[in-house]
N, C-alpha and C positions, 0 to 999 in steps of 0.2 A: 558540114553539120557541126552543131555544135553542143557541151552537155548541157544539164538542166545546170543553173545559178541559181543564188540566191536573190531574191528580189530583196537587195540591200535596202537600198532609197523606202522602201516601203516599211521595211522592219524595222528600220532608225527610227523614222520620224512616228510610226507608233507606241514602240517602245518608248523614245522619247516625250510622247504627249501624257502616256501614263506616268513618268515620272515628273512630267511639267508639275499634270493636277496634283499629283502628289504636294510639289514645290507650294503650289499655290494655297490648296486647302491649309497647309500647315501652317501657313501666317508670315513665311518667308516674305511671298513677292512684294507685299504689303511696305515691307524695310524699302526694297529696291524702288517699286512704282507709287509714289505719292497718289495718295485719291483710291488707291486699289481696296477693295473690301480681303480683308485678310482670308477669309475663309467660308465662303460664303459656296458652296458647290455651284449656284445658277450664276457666279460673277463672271465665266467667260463661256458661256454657254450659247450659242447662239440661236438657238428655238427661241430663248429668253428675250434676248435682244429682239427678233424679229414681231416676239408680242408685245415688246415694250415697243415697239416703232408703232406698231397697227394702233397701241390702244393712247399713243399721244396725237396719230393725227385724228383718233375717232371723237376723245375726251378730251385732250388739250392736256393730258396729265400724264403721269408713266407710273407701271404696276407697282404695288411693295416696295422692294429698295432699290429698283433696276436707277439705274443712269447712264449718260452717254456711254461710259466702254461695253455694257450690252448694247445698247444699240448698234454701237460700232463694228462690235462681234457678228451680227445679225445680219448688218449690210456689206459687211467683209467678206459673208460667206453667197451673200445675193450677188455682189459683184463675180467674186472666182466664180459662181456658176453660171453667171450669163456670159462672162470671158472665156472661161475656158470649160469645167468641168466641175462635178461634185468635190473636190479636192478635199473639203472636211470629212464628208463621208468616208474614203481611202484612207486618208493616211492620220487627220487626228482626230476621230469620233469614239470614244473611250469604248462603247457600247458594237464599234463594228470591229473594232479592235478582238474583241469578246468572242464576237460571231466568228471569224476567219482563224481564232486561239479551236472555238469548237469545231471547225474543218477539219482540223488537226487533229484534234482529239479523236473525232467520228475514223478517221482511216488509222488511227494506231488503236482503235478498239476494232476493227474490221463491221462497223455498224452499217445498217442499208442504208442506202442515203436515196433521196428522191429529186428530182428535175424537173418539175413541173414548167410545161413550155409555156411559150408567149400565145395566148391564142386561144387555149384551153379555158375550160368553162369553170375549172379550179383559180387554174389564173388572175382570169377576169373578174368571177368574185372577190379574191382576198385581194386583188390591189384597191377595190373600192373602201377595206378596212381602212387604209390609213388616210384617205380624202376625208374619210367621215370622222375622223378623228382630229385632221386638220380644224377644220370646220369648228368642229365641239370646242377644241381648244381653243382657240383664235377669239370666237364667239365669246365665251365663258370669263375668256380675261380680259377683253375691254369691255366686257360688260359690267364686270364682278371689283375693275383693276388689280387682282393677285393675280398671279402666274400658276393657272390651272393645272397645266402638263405638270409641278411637282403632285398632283394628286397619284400619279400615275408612269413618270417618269422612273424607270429601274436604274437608269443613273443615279440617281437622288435620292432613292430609298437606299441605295446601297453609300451613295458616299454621306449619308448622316447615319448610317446605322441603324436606319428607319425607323427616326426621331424627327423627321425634318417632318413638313407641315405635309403629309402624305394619307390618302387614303388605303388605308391596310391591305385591305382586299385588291383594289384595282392594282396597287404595287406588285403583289405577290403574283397577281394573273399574269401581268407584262412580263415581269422577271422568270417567271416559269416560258412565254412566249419565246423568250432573248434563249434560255441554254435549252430547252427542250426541241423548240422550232428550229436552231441554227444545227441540234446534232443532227439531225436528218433533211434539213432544207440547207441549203446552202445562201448566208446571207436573209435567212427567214424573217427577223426583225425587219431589216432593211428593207427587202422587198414589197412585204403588204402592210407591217406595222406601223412603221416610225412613223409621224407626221412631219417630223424635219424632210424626211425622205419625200414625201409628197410634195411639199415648198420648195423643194431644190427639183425636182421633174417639174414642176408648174414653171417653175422658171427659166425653166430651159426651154420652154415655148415662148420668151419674153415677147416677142412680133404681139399674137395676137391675143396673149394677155395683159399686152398694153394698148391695142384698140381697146378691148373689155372698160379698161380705166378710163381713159381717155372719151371714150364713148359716155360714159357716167359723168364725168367732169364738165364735160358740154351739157348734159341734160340738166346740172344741178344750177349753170350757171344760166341755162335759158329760164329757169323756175318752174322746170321740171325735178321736184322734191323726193327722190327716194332715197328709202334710209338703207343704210351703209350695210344692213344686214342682206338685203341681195345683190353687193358687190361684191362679198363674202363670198354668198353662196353662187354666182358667176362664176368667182376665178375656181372656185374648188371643185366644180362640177366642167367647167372646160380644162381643167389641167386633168381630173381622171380620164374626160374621152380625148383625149389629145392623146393621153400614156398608151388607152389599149388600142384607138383607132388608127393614129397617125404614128406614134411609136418613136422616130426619131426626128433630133435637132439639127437643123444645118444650119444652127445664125452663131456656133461656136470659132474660134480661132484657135484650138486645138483638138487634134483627133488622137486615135489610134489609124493608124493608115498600113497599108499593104501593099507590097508590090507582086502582082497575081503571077509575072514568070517566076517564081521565086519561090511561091507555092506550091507545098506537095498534097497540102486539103490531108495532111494526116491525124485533121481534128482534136491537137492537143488543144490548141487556144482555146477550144467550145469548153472541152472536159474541164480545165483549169482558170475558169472566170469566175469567180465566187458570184456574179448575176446573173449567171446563165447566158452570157447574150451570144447569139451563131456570127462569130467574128468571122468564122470560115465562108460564112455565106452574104459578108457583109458589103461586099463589094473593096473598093481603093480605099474608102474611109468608113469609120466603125461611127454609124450615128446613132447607136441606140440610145433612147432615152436613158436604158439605165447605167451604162457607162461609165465608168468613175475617175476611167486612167491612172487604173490602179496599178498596170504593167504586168500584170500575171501572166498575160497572153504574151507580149513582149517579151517574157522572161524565157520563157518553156520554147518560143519557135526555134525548130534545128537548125534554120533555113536562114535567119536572118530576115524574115517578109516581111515583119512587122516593126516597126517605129510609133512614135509618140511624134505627131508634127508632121514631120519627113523624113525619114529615110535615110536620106542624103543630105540634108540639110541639118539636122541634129545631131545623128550619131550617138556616142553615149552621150551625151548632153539630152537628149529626148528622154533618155529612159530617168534622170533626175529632173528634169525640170518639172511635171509636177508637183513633185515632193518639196522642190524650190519653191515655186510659186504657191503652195500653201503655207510655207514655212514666211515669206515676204508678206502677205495678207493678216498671216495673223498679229506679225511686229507690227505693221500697221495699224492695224485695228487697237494694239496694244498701248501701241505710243500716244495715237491720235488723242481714244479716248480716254486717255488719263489727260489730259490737257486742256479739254474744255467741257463743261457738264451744260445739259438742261435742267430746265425747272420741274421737281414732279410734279405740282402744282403751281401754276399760274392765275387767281384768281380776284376779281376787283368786284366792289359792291358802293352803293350809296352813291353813283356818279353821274349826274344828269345831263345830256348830250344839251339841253336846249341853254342849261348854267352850268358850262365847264368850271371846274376848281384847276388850280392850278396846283397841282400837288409837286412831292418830294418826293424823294428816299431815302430810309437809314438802312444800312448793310449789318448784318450783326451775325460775327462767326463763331464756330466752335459749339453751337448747341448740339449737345449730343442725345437731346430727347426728339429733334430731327429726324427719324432716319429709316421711313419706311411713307407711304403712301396716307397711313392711319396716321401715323402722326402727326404727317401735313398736314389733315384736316384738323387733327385736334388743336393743333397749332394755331389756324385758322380761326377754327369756332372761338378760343381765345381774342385774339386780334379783332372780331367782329365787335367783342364787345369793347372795345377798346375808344371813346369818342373822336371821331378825327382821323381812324385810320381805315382809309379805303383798298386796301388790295394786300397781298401778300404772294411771295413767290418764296418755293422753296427748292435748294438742292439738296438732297440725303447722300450725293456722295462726299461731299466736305462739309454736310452739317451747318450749312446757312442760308440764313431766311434774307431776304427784299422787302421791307415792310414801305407802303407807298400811304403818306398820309396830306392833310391836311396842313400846311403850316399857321394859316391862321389860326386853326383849332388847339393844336398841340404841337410837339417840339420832337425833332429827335430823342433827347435827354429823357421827356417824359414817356417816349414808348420805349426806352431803353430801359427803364423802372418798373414800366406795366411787364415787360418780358421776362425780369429778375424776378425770381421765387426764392425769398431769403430760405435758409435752409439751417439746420445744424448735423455734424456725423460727429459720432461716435468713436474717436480713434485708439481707444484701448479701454479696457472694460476698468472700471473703480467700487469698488467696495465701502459702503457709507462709511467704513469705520476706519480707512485709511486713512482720512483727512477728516481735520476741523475747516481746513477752507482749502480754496485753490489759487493761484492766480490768473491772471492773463493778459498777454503781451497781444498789441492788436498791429497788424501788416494790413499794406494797401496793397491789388492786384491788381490787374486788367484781364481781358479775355477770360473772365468766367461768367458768363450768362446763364449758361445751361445751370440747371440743378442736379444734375450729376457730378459740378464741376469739382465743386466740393467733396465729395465723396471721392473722386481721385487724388485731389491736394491732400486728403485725410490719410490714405491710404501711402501717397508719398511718406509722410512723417509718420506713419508705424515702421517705415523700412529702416528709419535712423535710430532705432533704441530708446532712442528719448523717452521720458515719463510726462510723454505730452497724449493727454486724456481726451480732448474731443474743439471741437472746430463750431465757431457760428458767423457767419455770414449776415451784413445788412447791409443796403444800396446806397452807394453814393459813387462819385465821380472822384479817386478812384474807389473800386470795392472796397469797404470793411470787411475786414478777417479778424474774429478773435481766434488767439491762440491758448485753450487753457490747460495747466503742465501743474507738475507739484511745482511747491512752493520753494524746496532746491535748487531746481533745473535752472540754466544759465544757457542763453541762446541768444547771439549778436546780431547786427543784421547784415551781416556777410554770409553768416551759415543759412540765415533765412531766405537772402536771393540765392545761394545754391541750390535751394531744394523745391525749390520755387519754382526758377529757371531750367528745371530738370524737361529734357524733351519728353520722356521714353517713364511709364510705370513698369516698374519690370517685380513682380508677384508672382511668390510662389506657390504651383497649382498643388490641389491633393493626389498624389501618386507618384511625385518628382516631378519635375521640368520647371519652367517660367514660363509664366505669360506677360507678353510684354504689350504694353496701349500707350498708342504715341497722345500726347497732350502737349498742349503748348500756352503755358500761362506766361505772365508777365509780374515778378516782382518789381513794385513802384518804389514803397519807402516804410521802413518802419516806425510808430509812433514812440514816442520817450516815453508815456505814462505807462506805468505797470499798475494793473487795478488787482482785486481780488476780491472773492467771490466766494460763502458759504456751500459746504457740500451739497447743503439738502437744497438748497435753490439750485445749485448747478445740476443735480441728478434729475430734479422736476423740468427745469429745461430740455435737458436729452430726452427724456421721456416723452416721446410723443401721444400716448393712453389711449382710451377708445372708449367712448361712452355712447350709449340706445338708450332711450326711454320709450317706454311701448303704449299701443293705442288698445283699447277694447272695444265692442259691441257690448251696450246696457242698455237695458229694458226702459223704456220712459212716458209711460202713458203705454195708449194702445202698438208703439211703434219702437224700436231700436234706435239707439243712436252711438256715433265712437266720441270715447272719450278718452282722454288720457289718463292712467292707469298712476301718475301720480296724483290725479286730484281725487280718484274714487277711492284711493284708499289712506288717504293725509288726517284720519282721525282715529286709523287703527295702527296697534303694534310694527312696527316693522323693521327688520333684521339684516344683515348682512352674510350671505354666505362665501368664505374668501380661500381661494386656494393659492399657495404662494407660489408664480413661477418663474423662473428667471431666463426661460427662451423668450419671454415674452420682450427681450431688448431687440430681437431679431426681425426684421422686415417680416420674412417668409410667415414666425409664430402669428403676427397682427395682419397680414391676409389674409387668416382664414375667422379671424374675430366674427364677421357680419352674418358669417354662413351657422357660427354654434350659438349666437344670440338669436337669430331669426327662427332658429329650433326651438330654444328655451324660448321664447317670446309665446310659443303656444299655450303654455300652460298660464290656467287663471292663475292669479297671487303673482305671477313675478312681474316686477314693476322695472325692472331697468338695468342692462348687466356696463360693467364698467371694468375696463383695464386701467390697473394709474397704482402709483407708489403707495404701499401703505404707513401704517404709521412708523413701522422701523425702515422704511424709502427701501421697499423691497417691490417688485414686479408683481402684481396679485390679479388675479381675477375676483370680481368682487359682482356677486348677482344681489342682487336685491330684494325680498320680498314678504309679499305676509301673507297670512293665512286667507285663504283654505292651502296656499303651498307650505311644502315644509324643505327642511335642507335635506330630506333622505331623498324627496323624490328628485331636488334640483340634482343633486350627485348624480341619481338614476339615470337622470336626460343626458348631463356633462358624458356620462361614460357609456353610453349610445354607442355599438356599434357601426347603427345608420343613423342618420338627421334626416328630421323630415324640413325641407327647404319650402315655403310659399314664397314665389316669386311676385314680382309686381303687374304681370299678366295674368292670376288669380292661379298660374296651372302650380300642382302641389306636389313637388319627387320627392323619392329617396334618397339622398346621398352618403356614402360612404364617408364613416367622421373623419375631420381633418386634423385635426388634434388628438390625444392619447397622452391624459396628465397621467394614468400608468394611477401607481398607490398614494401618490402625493395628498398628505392627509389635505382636509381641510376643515374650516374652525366657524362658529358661527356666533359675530357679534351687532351688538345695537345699531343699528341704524342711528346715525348721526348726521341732523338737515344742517 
């Protein structure tokens, strides 16, 4: 006989997987694996993957920002379970990790624990919880293309700090499920909840949940047309009665196996399986569906009866080699798909099968407003209007688009122009009265497409000290860059392709650390002229302002009619009410502009609100209006607790102001057309 061990191999590679995600959320793995999403919780997740797979063969497209390495994640974990066994489940599932932490916990608190058998009427209910959850999820995300399960996923709510894109309630339910159900159920999540858990038992039935498919695949191609929703609900309703009817797999190539002289049936294996399953009563090999060869049973026999494979054929090597071959799967999975991506969208328009065109492609990388499933499309609806451009494919994990056009129509060059959104940033804030002018030095780039791109190269040149003030962008072959800087500043063009040619943004976050965004631009050449440029034109340029002019309902005869609110009232008084604010240079202050105009817009007399420099090129809010309003009451509205919002579907809310100019006086002068 022999004492109780440590089930080493099992504790490693958990422990280790908690420290991986650690590695990876932090932004680490991202340095190491090109294409890896730096911190993304659902980047190696394989539920993720497995609905990113469902919802590209259902859609042709894949959810949010999934890409190949979730999918590869998804099929990694499809493979090790039709191969061998739940291998993710055991040894790297953060969440079962959790569950087998509260085993632990439940016996050093001496709590009652419960074992509900296989068979039981308790049983049978709650395992049909996580089919119907499969189902839900699976369903909801190719239908929806986001990834459902973060509604509800306690991984997710917990590794964003439940900020991530989650539903509150359903989080807090499941996550009370995971530590309340695991201190008295052993593996409680796992057994009725998870739907990962359901997809890896469904698949360990692979035989005749691949007639299921196969069966569907011949009906669809005789033109027998059923849609994909009751192949769905097939495989999820034959994998629950397969679980409680049929119970276990024999199309595996590894077991838990026994050798029966060797048995004393002193039923520690039963007691010490975190699934419950009667290893004692299982025969030569352990087929239970829920099974995970996690080794526990292995660990605890006194006798030696138990192996992983064989017996005699393993040895120690059986009791690591799951924890190997999960550990092998997931490098895989790791490697593969960082090395080649699909398309989240792949779609074509305007193309007549009876007059083929003979189209092109231009490739164009690095757009970083790429990079989720929304965007594709926005992307898209772009490119549609584009003359000449028929299709577009895009990948979100390296941030480039496939644009399929037309050559007769248009040119590479010209939809490389339609794609370019000149831009200007802001790279250190100027006060009208430091400068009579500025200059600017202008550089040619490559690889800046995106309209973010600039906003990083900005951000680059705040990190050298320089008294270089803001950045403008305009299209050409190479990009135009203005550089504009005081009129001291002295910058060659050695120093410019240094900072240029920089790979890595590396900014300092609020609370200490860096954050660092890989980029990869291209300094081309810098020009000889140096121009220069008045303050007040260059600050009216950075200024991006914000102007409404509002509509009204007036009486016209027997009937109403809207008119515009500057022509009803162009022969009376009218006034400026202006409050000066200087958040208003910020993105975040000019988001919420449309939400405190559309409030003020309710009141008769106000004609038009406007953000834009005032006469001393200071940031103002400037309402507009005449009587019957006055400037007490427009202050009234501005300092609203709540807005009332009309939307463009006529429905009328409250919302909670977004703005808060606080005592900041403000002044009231002439209207000037």
């Amino acid at each position: 006989m022999r004492n109780k061990s440590t089930n080493w191999p099992k504790n490693v590679l958990q422990w280790g997987s908690l420290a991986a995600l650690i590695f990876f959320l932090s932004g680490l793995a991202a340095k190491i694996f090109t294409k890896l999403p730096a911190s993304d919780p659902e980047a190696y997740c394989p539920m993720g993957g497995l609905q990113a797979f469902v919802t590209y063969l259902v859609r042709g497209s894949l959810p949010c920002s999934m890409s190949s390495l979730q999918i590869l994640m998804g099929l990694a974990l499809a493979a090790a379970v039709i191969l061998f066994s739940k291998l993710f489940c055991a040894y790297l599932c953060p969440v079962g990790t959790i569950e087998d932490l509260l085993i632990r916990l439940r016996k050093k608190l001496k709590l009652i624990s419960f074992r509900p058998r296989r068979g039981d009427i308790a049983d049978t209910l709650l395992r049909l919880v996580k089919y119907g959850l499969l189902f839900w999820i699976f369903y909801m995300t190719a239908t929806a293309s986001e990834l459902f399960c973060k509604n509800l996923d306690p991984y997710y709510a917990v590794a964003t700090g439940f900020k991530g894109e989650i539903t509150l309630w359903m989080s807090i339910i499941t996550l009370v499920l995971v530590v309340l159900g695991g201190l008295f159920v052993d593996r409680f999540w796992c057994r009725y909840i998870c739907p990962l858990g359901a997809a890896s038992n469904t698949l360990k039935f692979w035989i005749p949940i691949g007639i299921i498919v196969v069966l569907y695949v011949i009906l669809q191609a005789v033109g027998v047309h059923i849609n994909w929703f009751w192949l769905l609900a097939a495989i999820c309703l034959a994998g629950y009665l397969l679980e409680v009817f049929k119970g276990d797999s024999r199309a595996q190539l590894l077991y838990v196996v026994k050798e029966e002289n060797a048995c004393t049936h002193c039923g520690l294996c039963n007691k010490n399986c975190p699934m419950a399953v009667d290893v004692d009563k299982s025969g030569a090999k352990v087929t239970s569906v829920d099974c995970m060869l996690c080794g526990e049973c292995v660990n605890v026999c006194p006798t030696r009866a138990l192996g992983i494979g064989s017996r005699n054929d393993f040895g120690v090597l059986g009791k690591v080699l799951p924890a190997l071959l999960a550990v092998v799967f997931f490098v895989l999975a790791l490697f593969i798909g960082s090395r080649f991506e699909l398309p989240t969208i792949d779609v074509t328009w305007g193309l007549d099968e009876a007059n083929p065109v003979k189209t092109e492609t231009v490739k164009i990388e690095n757009l970083k407003s790429v990079k989720c499933y929304g965007s594709s499309m926005a992307f898209k609806a772009r490119m549609e209007k584009v003359p000449g451009v028929h299709g577009v494919k895009t990948y979100v994990g390296s941030h480039t688009v496939v644009i399929k056009y037309d050559p007769a129509v248009t040119s590479a060059e010209a939809i490389q122009e339609a794609v370019f959104v000149p831009s200007n940033f802001r790279v250190n804030s100027l006060a009208p009265t430091d400068y009579k002018e500025l200059k600017y030095m202008t550089i040619r780039t490559e690889k800046m497409y995106d309209k973010m791109d600039l906003n990083y190269l900005g951000l680059q040149f705040r990190t050298t000290g320089k008294k270089i003030y803001g950045l403008e962008s305009e299209y050409n072959c190479p990009l135009i860059v203005r550089v504009y800087m005081a009129p001291e500043e002295e910058a060659d063009e050695d120093w410019f392709r240094e900072v240029v040619n920089r790979k890595v943004l590396a900014m300092p976050v609020h609370g200490g650390g860096v954050k660092e965004t890989p980029v990869d631009f291209e300094f081309v050449r810098m020009e000889k002229e140096v121009g220069k440029i008045g303050i007040a034109e260059y600050l009216e340029m950075m200024f991006g302002g914000f102007s409404a002019e509002y509509n009204g309902r007036y009486p016209q005869g027997d009937t109403t009619v809207v008119r515009r609110r500057t022509e009803v009232y162009k022969d009376k008084p009218q006034s400026i009410y202006e409050i000066v604010e200087p958040g208003f240079e910020k993105p975040i202050m000019m988001r919420y502009m449309p939400y405190l105009s559309n409030h003020i817009s309710r009141e008769e007399g106000v004609i038009a609100t406007y953000v834009k420099l005032n006469d001393d090129l200071l940031p103002s809010l400037q309402v507009r209006f005449a009587a019957p309003a006055t400037a007490e009451r427009i202050r009234e509205l501005i300092d609203m607790d709540t807005w009332t919002i009309t939307y463009a579907s006529g429905e009328v809310k409250e919302e909670p102001a977004k703005i808060n100019f606080g005592d900041k006086p403000g002044v009231v002068k002439p209207w000037k057309d």
